[in-house]
One Martini backbone bead per residue (centre of mass of N, CA, C, O) as a GRO file, in nm:
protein
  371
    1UNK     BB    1   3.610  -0.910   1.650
    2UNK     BB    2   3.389  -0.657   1.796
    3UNK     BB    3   3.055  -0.584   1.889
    4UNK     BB    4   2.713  -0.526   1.955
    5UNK     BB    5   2.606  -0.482   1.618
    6UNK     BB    6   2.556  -0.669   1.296
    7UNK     BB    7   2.523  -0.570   1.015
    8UNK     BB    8   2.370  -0.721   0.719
    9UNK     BB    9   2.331  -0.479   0.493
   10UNK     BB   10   2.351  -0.114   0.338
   11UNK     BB   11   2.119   0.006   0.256
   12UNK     BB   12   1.815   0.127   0.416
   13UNK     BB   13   1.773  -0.086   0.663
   14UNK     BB   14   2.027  -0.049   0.759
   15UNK     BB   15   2.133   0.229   0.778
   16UNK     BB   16   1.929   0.329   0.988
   17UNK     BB   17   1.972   0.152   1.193
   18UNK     BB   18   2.322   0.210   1.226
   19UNK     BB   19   2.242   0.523   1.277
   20UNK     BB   20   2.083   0.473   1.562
   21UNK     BB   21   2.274   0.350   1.721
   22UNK     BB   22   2.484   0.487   1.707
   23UNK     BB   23   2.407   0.736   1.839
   24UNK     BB   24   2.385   0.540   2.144
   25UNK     BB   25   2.617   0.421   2.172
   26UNK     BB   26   2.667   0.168   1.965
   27UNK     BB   27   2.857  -0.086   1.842
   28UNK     BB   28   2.849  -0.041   1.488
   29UNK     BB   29   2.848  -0.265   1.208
   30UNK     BB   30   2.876  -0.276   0.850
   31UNK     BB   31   2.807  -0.546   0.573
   32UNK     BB   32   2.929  -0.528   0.236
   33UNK     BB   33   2.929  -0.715  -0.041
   34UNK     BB   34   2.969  -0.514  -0.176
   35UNK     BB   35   3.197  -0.205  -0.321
   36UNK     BB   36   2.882  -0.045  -0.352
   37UNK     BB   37   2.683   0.142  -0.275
   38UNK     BB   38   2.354   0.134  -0.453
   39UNK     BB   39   2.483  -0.059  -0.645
   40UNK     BB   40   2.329  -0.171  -0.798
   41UNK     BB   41   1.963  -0.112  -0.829
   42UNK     BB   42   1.627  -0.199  -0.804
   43UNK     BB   43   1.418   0.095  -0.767
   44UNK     BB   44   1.204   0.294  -0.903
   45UNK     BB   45   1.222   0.551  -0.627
   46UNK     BB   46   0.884   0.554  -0.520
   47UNK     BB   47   0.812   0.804  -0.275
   48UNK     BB   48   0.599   0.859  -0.034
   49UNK     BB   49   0.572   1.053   0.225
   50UNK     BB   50   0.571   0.900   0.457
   51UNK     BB   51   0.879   0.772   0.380
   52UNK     BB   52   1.002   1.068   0.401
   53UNK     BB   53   0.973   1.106   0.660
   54UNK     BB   54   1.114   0.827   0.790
   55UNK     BB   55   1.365   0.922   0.740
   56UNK     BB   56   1.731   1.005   0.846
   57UNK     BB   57   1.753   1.141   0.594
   58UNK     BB   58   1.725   1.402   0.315
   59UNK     BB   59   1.788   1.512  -0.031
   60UNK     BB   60   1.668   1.672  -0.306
   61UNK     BB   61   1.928   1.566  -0.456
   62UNK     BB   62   1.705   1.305  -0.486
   63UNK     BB   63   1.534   1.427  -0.704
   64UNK     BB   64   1.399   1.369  -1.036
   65UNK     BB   65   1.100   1.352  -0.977
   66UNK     BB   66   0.706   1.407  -0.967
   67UNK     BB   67   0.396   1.294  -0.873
   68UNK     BB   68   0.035   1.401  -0.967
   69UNK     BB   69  -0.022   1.151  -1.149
   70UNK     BB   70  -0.279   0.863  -1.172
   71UNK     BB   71  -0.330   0.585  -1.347
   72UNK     BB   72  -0.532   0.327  -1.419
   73UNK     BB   73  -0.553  -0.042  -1.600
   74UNK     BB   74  -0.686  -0.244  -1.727
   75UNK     BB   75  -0.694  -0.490  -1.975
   76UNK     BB   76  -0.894  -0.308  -2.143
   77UNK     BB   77  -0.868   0.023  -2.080
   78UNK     BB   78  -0.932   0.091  -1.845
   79UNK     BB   79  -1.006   0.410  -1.626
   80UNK     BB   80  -0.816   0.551  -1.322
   81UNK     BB   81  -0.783   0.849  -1.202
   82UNK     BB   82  -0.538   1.062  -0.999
   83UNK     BB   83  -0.502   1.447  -0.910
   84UNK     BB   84  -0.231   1.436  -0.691
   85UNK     BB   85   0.053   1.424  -0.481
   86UNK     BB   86   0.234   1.146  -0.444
   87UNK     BB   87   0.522   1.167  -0.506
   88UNK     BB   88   0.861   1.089  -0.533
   89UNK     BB   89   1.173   1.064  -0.727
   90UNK     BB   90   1.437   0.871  -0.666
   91UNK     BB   91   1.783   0.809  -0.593
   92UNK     BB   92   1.863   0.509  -0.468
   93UNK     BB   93   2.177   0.541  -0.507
   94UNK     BB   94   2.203   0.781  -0.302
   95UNK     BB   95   2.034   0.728  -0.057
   96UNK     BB   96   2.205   0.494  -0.004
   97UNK     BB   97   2.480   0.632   0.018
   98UNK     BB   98   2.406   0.833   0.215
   99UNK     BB   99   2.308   0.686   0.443
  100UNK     BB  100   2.560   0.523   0.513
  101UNK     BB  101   2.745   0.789   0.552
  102UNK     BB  102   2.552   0.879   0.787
  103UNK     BB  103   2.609   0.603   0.983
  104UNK     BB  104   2.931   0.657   0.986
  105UNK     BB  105   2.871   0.966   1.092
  106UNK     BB  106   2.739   0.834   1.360
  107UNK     BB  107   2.978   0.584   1.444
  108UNK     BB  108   2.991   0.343   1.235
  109UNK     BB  109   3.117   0.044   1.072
  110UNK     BB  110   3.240  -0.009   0.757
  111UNK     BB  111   3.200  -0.264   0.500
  112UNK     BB  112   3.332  -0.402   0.232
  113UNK     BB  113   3.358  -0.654   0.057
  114UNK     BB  114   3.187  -0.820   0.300
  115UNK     BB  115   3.035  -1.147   0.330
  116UNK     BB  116   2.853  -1.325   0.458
  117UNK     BB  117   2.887  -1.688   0.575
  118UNK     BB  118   2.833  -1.721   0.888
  119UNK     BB  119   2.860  -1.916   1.138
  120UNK     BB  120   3.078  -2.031   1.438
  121UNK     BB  121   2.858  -1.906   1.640
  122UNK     BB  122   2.589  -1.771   1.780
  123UNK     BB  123   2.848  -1.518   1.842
  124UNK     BB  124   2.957  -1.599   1.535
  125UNK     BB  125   3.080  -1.422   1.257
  126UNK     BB  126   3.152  -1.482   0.932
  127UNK     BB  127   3.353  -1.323   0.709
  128UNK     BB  128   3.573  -1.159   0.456
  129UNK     BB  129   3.869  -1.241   0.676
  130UNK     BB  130   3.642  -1.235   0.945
  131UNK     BB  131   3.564  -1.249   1.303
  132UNK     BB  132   3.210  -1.185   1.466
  133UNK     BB  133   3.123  -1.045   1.763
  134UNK     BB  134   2.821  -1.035   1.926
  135UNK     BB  135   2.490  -0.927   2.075
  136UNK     BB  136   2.373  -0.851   1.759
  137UNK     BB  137   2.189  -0.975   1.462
  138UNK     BB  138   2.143  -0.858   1.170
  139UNK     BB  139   1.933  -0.859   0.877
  140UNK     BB  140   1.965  -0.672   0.541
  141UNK     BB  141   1.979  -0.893   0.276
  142UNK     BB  142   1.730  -0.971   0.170
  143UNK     BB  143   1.519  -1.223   0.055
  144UNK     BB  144   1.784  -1.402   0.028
  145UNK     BB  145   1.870  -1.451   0.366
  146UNK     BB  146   2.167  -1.544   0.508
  147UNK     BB  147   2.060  -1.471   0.809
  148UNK     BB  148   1.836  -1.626   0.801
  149UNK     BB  149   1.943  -1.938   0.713
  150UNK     BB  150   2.114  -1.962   0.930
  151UNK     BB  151   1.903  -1.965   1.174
  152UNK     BB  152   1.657  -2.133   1.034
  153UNK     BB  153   1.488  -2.006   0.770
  154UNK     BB  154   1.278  -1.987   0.570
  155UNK     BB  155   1.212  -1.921   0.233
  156UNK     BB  156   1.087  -1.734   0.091
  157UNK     BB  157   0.794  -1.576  -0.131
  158UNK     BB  158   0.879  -1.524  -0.465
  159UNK     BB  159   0.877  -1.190  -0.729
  160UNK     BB  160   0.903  -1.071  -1.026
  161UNK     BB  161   1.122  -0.787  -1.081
  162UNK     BB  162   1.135  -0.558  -1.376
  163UNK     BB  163   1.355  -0.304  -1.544
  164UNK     BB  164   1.359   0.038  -1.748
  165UNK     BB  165   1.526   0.260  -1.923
  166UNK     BB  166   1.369   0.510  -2.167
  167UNK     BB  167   1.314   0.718  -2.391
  168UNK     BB  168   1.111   0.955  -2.252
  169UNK     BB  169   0.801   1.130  -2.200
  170UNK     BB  170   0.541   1.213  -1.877
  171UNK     BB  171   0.622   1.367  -1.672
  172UNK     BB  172   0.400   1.363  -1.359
  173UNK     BB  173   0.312   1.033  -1.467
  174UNK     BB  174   0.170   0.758  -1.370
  175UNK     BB  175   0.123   0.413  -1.490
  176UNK     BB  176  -0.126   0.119  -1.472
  177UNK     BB  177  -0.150  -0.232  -1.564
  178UNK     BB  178  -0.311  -0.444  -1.556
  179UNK     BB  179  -0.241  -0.780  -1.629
  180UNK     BB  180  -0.281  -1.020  -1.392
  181UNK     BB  181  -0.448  -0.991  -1.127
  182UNK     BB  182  -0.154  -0.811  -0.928
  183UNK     BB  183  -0.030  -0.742  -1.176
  184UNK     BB  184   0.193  -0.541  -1.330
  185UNK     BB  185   0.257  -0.234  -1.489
  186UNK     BB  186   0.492   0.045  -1.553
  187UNK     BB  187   0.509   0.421  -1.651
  188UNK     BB  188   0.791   0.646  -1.550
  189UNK     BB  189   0.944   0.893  -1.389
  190UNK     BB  190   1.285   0.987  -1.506
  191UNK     BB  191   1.377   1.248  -1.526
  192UNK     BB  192   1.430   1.269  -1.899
  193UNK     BB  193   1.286   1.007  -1.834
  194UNK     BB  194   1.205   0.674  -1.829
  195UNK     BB  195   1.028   0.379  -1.635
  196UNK     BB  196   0.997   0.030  -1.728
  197UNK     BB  197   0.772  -0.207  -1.594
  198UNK     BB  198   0.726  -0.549  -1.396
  199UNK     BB  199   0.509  -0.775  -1.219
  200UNK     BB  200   0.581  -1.136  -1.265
  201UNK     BB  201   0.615  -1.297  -1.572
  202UNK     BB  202   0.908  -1.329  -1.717
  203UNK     BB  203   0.743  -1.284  -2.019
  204UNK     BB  204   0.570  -1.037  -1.941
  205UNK     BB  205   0.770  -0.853  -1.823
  206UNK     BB  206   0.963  -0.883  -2.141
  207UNK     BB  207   0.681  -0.749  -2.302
  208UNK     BB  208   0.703  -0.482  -2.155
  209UNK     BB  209   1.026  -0.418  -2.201
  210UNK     BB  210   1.011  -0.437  -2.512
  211UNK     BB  211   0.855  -0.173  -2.556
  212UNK     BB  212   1.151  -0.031  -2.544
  213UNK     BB  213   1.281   0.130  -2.853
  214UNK     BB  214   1.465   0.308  -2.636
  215UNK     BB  215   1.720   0.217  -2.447
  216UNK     BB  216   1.888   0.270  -2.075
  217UNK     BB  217   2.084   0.023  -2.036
  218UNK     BB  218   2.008  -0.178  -1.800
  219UNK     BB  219   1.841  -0.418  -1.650
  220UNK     BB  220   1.630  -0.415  -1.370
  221UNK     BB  221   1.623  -0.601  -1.055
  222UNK     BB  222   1.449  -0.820  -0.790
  223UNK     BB  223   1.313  -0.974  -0.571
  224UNK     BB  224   1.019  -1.030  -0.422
  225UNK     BB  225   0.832  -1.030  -0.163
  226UNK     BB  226   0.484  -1.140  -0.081
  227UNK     BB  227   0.509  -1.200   0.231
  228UNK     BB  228   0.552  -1.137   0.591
  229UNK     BB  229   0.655  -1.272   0.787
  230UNK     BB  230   0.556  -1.361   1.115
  231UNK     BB  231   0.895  -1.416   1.256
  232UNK     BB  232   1.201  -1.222   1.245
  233UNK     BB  233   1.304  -1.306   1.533
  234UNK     BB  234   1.515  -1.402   1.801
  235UNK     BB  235   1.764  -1.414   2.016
  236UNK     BB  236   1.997  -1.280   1.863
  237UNK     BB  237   1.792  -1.172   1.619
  238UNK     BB  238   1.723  -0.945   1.301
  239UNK     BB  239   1.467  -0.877   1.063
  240UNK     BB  240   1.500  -0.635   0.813
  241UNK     BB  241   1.293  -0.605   0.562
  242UNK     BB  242   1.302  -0.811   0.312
  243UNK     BB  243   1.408  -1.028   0.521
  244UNK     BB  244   1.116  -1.009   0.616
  245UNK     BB  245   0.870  -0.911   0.444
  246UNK     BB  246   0.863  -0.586   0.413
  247UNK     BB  247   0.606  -0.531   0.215
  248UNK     BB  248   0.366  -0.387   0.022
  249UNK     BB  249   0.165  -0.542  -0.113
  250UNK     BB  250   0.065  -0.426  -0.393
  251UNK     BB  251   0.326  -0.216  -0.486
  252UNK     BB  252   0.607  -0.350  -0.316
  253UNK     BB  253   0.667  -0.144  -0.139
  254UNK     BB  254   1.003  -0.128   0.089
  255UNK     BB  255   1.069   0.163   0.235
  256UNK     BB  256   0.870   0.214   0.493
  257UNK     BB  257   0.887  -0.058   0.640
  258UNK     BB  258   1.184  -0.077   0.696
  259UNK     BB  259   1.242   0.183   0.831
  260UNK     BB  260   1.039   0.152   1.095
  261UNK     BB  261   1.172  -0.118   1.161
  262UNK     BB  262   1.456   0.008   1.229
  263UNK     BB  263   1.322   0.200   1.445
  264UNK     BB  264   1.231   0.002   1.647
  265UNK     BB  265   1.438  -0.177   1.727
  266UNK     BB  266   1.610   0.006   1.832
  267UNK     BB  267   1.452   0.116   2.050
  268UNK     BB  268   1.401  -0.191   2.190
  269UNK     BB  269   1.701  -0.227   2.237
  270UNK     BB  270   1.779   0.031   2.410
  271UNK     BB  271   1.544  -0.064   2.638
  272UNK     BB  272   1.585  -0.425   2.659
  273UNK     BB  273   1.785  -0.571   2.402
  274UNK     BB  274   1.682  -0.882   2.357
  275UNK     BB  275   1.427  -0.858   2.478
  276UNK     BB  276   1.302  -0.665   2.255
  277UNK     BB  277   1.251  -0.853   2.010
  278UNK     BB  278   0.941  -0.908   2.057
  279UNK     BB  279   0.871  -0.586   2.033
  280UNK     BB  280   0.916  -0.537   1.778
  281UNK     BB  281   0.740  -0.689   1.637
  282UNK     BB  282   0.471  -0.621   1.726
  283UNK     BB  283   0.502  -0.307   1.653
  284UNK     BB  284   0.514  -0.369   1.358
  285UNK     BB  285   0.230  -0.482   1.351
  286UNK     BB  286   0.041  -0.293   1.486
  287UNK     BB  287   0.089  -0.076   1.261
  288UNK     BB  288   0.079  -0.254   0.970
  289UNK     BB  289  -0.127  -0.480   0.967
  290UNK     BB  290  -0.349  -0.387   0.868
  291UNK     BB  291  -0.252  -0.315   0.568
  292UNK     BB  292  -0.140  -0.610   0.505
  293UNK     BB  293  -0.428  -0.749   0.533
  294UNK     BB  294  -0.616  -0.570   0.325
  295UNK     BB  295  -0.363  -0.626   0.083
  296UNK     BB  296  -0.389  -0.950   0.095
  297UNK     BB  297  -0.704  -0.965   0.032
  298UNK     BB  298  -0.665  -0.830  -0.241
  299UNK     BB  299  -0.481  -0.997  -0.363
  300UNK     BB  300  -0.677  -1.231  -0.370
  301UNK     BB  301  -0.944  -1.138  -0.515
  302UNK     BB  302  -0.739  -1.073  -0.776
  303UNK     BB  303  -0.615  -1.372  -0.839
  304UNK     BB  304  -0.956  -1.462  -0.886
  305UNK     BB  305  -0.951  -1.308  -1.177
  306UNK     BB  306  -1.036  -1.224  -1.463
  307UNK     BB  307  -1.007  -0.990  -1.713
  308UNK     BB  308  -1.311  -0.936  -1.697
  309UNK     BB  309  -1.335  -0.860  -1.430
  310UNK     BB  310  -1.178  -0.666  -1.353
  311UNK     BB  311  -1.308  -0.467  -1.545
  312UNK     BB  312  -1.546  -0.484  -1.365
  313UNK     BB  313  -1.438  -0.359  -1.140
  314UNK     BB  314  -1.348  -0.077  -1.276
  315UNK     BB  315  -1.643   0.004  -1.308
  316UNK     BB  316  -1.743   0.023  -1.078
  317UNK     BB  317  -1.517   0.261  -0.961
  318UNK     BB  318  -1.631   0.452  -1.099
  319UNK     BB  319  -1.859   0.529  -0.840
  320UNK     BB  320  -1.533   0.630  -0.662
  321UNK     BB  321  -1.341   0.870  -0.727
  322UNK     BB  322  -1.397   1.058  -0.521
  323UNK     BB  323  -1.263   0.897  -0.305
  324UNK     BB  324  -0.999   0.806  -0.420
  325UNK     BB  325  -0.876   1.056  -0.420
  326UNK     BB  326  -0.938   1.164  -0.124
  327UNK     BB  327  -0.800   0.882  -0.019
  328UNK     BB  328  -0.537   0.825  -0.164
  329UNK     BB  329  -0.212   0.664  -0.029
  330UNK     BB  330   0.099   0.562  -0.111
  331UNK     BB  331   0.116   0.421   0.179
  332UNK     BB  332  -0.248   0.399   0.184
  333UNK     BB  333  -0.368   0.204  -0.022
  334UNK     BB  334  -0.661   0.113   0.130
  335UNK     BB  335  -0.830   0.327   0.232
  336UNK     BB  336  -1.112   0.344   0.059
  337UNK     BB  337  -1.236   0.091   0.177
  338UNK     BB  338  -1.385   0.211   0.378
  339UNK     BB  339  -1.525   0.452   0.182
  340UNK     BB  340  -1.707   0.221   0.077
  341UNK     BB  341  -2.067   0.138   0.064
  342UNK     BB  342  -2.188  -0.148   0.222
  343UNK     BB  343  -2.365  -0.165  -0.037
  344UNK     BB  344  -2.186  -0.222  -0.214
  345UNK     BB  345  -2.001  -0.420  -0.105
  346UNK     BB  346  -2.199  -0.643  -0.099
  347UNK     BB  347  -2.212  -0.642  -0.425
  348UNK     BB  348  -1.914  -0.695  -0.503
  349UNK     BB  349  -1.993  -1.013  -0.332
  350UNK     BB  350  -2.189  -1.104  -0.548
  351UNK     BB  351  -1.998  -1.079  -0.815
  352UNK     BB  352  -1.778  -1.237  -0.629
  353UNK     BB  353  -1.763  -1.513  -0.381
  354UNK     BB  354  -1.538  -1.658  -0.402
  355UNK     BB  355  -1.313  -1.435  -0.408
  356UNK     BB  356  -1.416  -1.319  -0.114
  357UNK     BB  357  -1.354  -1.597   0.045
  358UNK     BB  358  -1.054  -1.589  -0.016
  359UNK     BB  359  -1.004  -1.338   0.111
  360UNK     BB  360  -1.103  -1.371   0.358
  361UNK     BB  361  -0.914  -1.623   0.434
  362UNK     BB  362  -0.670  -1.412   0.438
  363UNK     BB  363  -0.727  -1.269   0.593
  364UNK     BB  364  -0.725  -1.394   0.877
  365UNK     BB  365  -0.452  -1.499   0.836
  366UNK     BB  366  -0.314  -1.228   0.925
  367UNK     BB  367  -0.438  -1.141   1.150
  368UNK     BB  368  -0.313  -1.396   1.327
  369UNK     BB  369  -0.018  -1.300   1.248
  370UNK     BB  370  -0.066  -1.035   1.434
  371UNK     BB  371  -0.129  -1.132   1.682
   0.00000   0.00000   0.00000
C-alpha cells in the first residue's frame, strides 16, 4: 500500500492533521491502534476559547457544560477566584470521534484496529496486517510514542494524570487545589456530575479519587509529557501532540498546542514538502515559545516551595487579583505575569531567591531550546 503521509495515531493531533492535508489533495492514511476513535478518553475535556477558535470542526453538541467561575486553593485553604466565561467542557470522545470522521469525508483513509510495528525501512511502516510506504510519517501517538521511538528518539518524560466521575453538582465552577508544587487536583463540571481529578504522585492522586463517595464509570487517565521535546521532526518524519511533548506546562492541557501544531506542519509540508519540516519546528516554537518557557520557569519555581511558602505565594497574589481576574486566560496561562509591577516582582523574587534561580535557570534553558 502506498499513501503520501501516513498519520499514526486517531486522535484529536492526527485527525486535524489528517483533516486538512487530505482536503489540499495529499493522499492521507490514518492508523489507529484502537476499534473506535475517542474511547476510552483519558481528558478533563476543559476547553479554552483559544482552542476551540482552532479546532477544524466544533460542535455545540459537545459541550456539556461551561466554566465561569475559577476558585485556586492553597494547600493552607487559601482562596484566589476568578469570575469570568474560561473554558466549555466538552465530551472529548465525541470531538475526537467526530474530527475523525470529518477527516475521512475530506477524503483521508481511516484503518482502526491497525497499531504501527515499526520500520521495514525509512519509507515502510508495518503496520497490522500490511506494509505502508509514504513519503512522509507523522506520530500522533500520544507520549510513549512508537513513532518517536523507531526513529530513535528518547522517551518523554512523563507524570501521572488520573480522573473520575463521580454524582454531585458543582455549576459552573471549577476548582483548583494545589497539592504540592505543581501538582493539583481538581473538581469540574461534567454534565449532570462533575470530575474529580489529580496530577501527581499515584498515592496524592488516589486519595483525591478516593474522595469521591458516588463514583459513576472506571477511572479515567494517562501519562503526560513535562515538556515539549526540544526537536519532533527528522528527515521524513514528524510528530504532533502529546508524541511531541506539546502541553501547556502548569495545566498540561495538550489540545491547543496539538491543534496548532498540526495546523503548521500542514502548512509547511504543502508549502516545502519535507524540506519544510525544519519550518514547522521554528514556528510551532516562535508561536508558542514565550508560553512555554514562562510556564516551565513557573513551575520550576512552584517545585521548589513547601506547602507554607505556597501559602505565603498566594497572600502576595491575593494584592492582584484584579489583575488575574482582568488578565488570565485559559490558554495564556502566564498572562498576569507582565502586568504585576517590577517592585512587586522584586520582592517576590527576595521572598524566594533559591527557587528563583532555579526559576531562571530554566527559562534561560526553554528560551535556548525555542531559539
Amino acid at each position: 500500500m502506498r499513501t503520501d503521509v501516513l498519520v499514526v495515531g486517531g486522535g484529536i493531533a492526527g485527525s486535524t492533521l489528517a483533516s486538512i492535508l487530505s482536503s489540499r489533495g495529499f493522499d492521507v492514511t490514518i492508523v489507529e491502534r484502537r476499534p473506535r476513535v475517542g474511547y476510552p478518553h483519558h481528558c478533563s475535556g476543559i476547553l479554552g476559547f483559544d482552542a476551540i477558535r482552532e479546532l477544524v470542526t466544533f460542535s455545540e453538541d459537545w459541550v456539556l457544560s461551561e466554566i465561569n467561575h475559577a476558585t485556586f486553593i492553597s494547600p493552607g485553604g487559601l482562596k484566589i477566584g476568578i469570575d469570568k466565561p474560561l473554558a466549555k467542557v466538552v465530551d472529548r470522545s465525541m470531538m475526537d470521534l467526530e474530527t475523525w470522521e470529518h477527516a475521512l469525508s475530506s477524503g483521508a483513509r481511516g484503518m482502526l484496529s491497525t497499531p504501527f510495528k515499526g520500520l521495514k525501512s525509512r519509507n515502510e511502516a508495518i503496520v497490522k496486517g500490511d506494509t505502508i510506504s509514504f513519503d512522509l510519517i507523522v506520530g500522533a501517538d500520544g507520549s510513549l510514542s512508537s513513532v518517536a521511538r523507531a526513529f530513535g528518539l528518547r522517551r518523554l518524560e512523563t507524570e501521572l494524570g488520573l480522573q473520575r466521575r463521580c454524582e454531585g453538582r458543582i455549576g459552573d465552577e471549577y476548582a483548583v487545589r494545589i497539592l504540592r508544587g505543581s501538582n493539583f487536583s481538581w473538581i469540574q463540571p461534567w454534565g449532570d456530575c462533575v470530575k474529580v481529578g489529580a496530577i501527581g504522585e499515584f498515592g496524592e492522586i488516589m486519595e483525591v479519587i478516593g474522595s469521591c463517595k458516588s463514583p459513576i464509570g472506571k477511572i479515567e487517565g494517562n501519562l503526560i509529557p513535562r515538556r515539549p521535546r526540544k526537536r519532533f521532526y527528522g528527515g521524513n518524519f514528524a510528530l504532533v501532540g502529546d508524541a511531541a511533548g506539546q502541553v501547556k506546562p502548569l495545566s498540561r492541557g495538550g489540545v491547543l498546542f496539538a491543534v496548532r501544531a498540526a495546523k503548521i506542519l500542514a502548512e509547511e509540508f504543502e508549502r516545502g514538502g519535507l524540506s519544510g519540516l525544519s519550518s514547522y519546528g521554528r514556528r510551532w516554537w516562535e508561536i508558542n515559545g514565550r508560553e512555554v518557557a514562562l510556564g516551565m520557569a513557573a513551575r520550576r519555581y512552584l517545585e521548589s516551595l513547601s506547602s507554607r511558602d505556597l501559602d505565603n505565594i498566594f497572600l502576595f497574589l491575593r494584592d492582584f487579583e484584579d489583575i488575574i481576574q482582568e488578565s488570565f486566560e485559559t490558554d495564556r496561562q502566564t498572562s498576569p505575569l507582565s502586568r504585576v509591577p517590577k517592585a512587586k516582582v522584586l520582592k517576590l523574587i527576595l521572598m524566594k531567591p533559591r527557587a528563583t534561580l532555579r526559576a531562571m535557570m530554566e527559562l534561560m534553558r526553554q528560551m535556548v531550546v525555542s531559539w
